[in-house]
N, C-alpha and C positions, 0 to 999 in steps of 0.2 A: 751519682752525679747525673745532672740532664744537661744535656746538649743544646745549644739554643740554635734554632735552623737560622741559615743565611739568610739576612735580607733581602728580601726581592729587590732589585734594582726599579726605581719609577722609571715610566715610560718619558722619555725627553725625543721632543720633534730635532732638536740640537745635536744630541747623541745619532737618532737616525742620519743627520743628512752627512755628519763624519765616515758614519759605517757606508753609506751608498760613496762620499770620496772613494773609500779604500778599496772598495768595492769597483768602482770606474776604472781605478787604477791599475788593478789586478790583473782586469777581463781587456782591458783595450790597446794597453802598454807592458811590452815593447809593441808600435806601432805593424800591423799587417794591414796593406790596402785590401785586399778581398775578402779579410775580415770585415772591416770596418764599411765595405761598400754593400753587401748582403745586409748589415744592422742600420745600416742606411737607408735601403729600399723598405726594409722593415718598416724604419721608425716615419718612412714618409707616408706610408697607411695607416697608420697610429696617429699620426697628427693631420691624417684626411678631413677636413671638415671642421677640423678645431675653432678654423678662425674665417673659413669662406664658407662655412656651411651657407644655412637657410636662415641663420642667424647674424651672418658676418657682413662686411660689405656694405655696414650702418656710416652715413657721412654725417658731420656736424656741421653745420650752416658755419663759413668763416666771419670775421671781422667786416665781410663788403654792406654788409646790411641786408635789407633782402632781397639775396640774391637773385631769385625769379623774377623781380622788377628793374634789374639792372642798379639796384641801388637807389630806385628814386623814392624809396617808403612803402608802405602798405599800402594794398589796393584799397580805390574807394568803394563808397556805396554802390556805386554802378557799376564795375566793375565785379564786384561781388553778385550782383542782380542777373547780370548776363552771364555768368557762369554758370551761376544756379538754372536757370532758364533754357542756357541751352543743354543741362545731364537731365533736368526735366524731359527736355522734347527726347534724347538721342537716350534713355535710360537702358532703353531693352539693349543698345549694341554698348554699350559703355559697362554693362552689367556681365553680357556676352563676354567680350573681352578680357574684362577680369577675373570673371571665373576660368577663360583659356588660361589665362598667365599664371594664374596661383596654382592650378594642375599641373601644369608644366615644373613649376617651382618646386610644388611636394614631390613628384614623382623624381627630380633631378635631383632633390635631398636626400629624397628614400635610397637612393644608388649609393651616392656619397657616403650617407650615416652604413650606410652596410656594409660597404670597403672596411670604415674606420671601426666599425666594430670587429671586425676581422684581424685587422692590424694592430688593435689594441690587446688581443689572445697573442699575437703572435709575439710583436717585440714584448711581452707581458713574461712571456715563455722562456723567449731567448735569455732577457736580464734573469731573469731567475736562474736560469738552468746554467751560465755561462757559455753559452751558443751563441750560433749564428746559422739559424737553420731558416726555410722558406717555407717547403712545404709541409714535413710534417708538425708542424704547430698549426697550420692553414687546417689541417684536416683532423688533425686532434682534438681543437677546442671549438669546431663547427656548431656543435650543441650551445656551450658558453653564450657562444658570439648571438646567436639565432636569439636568444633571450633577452642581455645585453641591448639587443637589435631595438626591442619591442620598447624596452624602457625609453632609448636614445631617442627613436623616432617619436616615443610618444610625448618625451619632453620639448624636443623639437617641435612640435606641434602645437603643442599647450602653450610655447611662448612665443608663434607665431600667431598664434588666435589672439593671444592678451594682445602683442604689439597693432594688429588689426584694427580692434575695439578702441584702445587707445587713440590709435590715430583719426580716426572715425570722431571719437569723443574730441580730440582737437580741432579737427575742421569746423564741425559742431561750433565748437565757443567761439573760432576767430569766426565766423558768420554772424554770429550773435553779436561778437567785437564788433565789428565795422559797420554791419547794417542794422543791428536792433536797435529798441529804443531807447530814447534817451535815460540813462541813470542805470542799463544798462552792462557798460562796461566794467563796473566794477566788479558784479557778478563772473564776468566772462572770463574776467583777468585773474579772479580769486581759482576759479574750474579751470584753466590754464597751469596755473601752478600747481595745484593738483593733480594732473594728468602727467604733469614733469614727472614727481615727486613718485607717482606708482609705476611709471615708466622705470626709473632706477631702482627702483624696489624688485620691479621685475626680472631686468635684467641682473641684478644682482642675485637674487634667486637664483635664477637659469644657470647661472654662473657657479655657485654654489653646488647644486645639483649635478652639473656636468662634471665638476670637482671630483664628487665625490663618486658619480657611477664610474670613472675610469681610473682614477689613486686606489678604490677603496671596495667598490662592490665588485670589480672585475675580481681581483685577485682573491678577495673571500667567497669565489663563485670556485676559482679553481683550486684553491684550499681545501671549502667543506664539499667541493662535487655539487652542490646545487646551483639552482634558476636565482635568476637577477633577483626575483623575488624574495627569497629567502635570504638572500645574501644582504639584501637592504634591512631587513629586521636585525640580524647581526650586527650591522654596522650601524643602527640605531643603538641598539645595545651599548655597543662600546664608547660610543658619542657622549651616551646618560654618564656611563661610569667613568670618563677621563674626557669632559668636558674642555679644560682648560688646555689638555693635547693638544687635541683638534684645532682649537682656537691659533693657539699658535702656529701649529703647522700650516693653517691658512695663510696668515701673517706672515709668517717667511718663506712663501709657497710665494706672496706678491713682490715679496722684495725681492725674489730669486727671477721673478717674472721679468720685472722691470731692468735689472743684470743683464739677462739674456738679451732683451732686447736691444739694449746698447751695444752687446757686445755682437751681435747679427746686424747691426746697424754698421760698427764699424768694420765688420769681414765685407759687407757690402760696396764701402766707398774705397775699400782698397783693392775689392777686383772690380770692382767698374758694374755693381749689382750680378757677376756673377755667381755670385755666394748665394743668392737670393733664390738660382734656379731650384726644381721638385729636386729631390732624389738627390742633388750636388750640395743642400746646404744642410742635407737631413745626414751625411757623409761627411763633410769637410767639421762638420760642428759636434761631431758624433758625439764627445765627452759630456755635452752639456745635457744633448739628450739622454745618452745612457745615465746620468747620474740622477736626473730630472724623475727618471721612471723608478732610478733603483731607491728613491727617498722613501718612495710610501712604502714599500716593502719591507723596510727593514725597521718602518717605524709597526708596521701590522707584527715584525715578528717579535716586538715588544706587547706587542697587545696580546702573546700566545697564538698568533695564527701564522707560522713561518713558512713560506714558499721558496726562499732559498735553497739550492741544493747544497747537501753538506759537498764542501769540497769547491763549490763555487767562488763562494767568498774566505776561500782560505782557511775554513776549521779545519 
């Protein structure tokens, strides 16, 4: 007689984010505050820079109209003329100046993205391991992180260049709006929506990417022992072979985003934006976090790359 081997179970992002529940539940409850305040200092280096980084901090023009003019419309031609005219005359210190502030910007990211690459080994560590430790994860996955670092900052960077150019490419057209010549506008109007259109391409990119170097390349960094680099070919790999995973885990990665946020919206109007402070809402909200990091984990150790320790999550 022959024996027919068990079927492998498919990878379901569904099935992962039950095992990270069970998993939250295990590790956090019954409730200890100095557990849970140590994975709270933790997880607020881990989410260092997620959303103030060099990337964040982005406003969208409300319903006043344009608001630079108090609402009374777009500048005119003359107006447009005498602007132009005067970064003409004042170029050299107008030029000066923002290359001070963009330095000042990189160099105030490069700090940031480096904490959070830090923070990202560590609560990375902790969820895995069933801990709550500070420093030796800090000094454990130093290597990791240092690597990590170079990816982060240099995606950082790539889509502050893109956002740059873009914006540059929009001043461009509304100049051409207001003051070229006649026929024009339509031209302008057409490179306008254009310049939207790869603005969200970009940003969705960037978004994507960031996704995936902290779900997905950190932890197959501390799995197979190598550099971010390496670690990105693998998780290319896995991508090609259970495409429609991934898909979805993205997908419910946003619905889970949008959850959180309500539910951080509402801890907030009920302490009077207490909830909101560093370190008290990365504490007070710990489950959502802890579960948020334990998802990709447990969906990688469906893909064969498990960082769980046995005994963590209950085997």
């Amino acid at each position: 007689m022959t024996t027919t081997a068990p079927a492998t179970p498919r990878p379901s992002a569904l099935d992962a984010a039950q095992q990270a529940v069970d998993h939250t539940r295990r590790q956090l409850f019954p409730f200890r505050f100095e557990r849970w305040l140590v994975l709270g200092c933790v997880a607020f280096l881990d989410q260092c820079g997620r959303h103030n980084g060099p990337l964040g901090g982005l406003r969208v023009p409300g319903p006043g109209g344009w608001g630079g003019w108090g609402g009374a419309g777009p500048p005119d031609q003359a107006d447009v003329s005498r602007a132009v005219e005067w970064l003409a005359t004042h170029a050299f210190i107008v030029a000066t100046v923002a290359a001070a502030v963009l330095a000042a910007v990189i160099a105030f990211s490069a700090v940031i993205l480096w904490l959070n690459s830090r923070g990202v080994f560590m609560y990375l560590d902790n969820v895995a391991r069933g801990r709550a430790d500070f420093e030796r994860p800090w000094r454990e996955h130093a290597a990791h992180a240092a690597s990590y670092f170079a990816w982060s900052f240099g995606l950082a960077l790539a889509t502050l260049l893109g956002i740059l150019v873009l914006a540059v490419a929009a001043v461009l057209a509304v100049v051409a709006l207001v003051s070229g010549p006649p026929g024009s506008g339509l031209t302008a109007g057409v490179g306008l929506a254009g310049i939207l259109v790869l603005f969200l391409a970009l940003i969705v990119a960037a978004s994507l990417a960031s996704l995936a170097l902290r779900d997905f390349v950190a932890p197959l960094q501390v799995r197979a022992g190598v550099g971010a680099r390496y670690a990105i070919r693998l998780l290319a790999a896995l991508v090609r072979t259970h495409p429609g995973v991934f898909a979805v885990y993205v997908l419910l990665k946003i619905a889970f985003a949008i959850g959180a946020g309500i539910v951080v919206m509402v801890a907030a109007c009920l302490t009077c934006c207490c909830a909101l402070l560093p370190v008290v809402m990365q504490t007070a909200l710990q489950p959502l976090f802890y579960f948020e990091r334990a998802w990709s984990l447990f969906l990688l150790r469906q893909l064969g790359y498990d960082l769980v320790t046995a005994g963590a999550d209950g085997r």
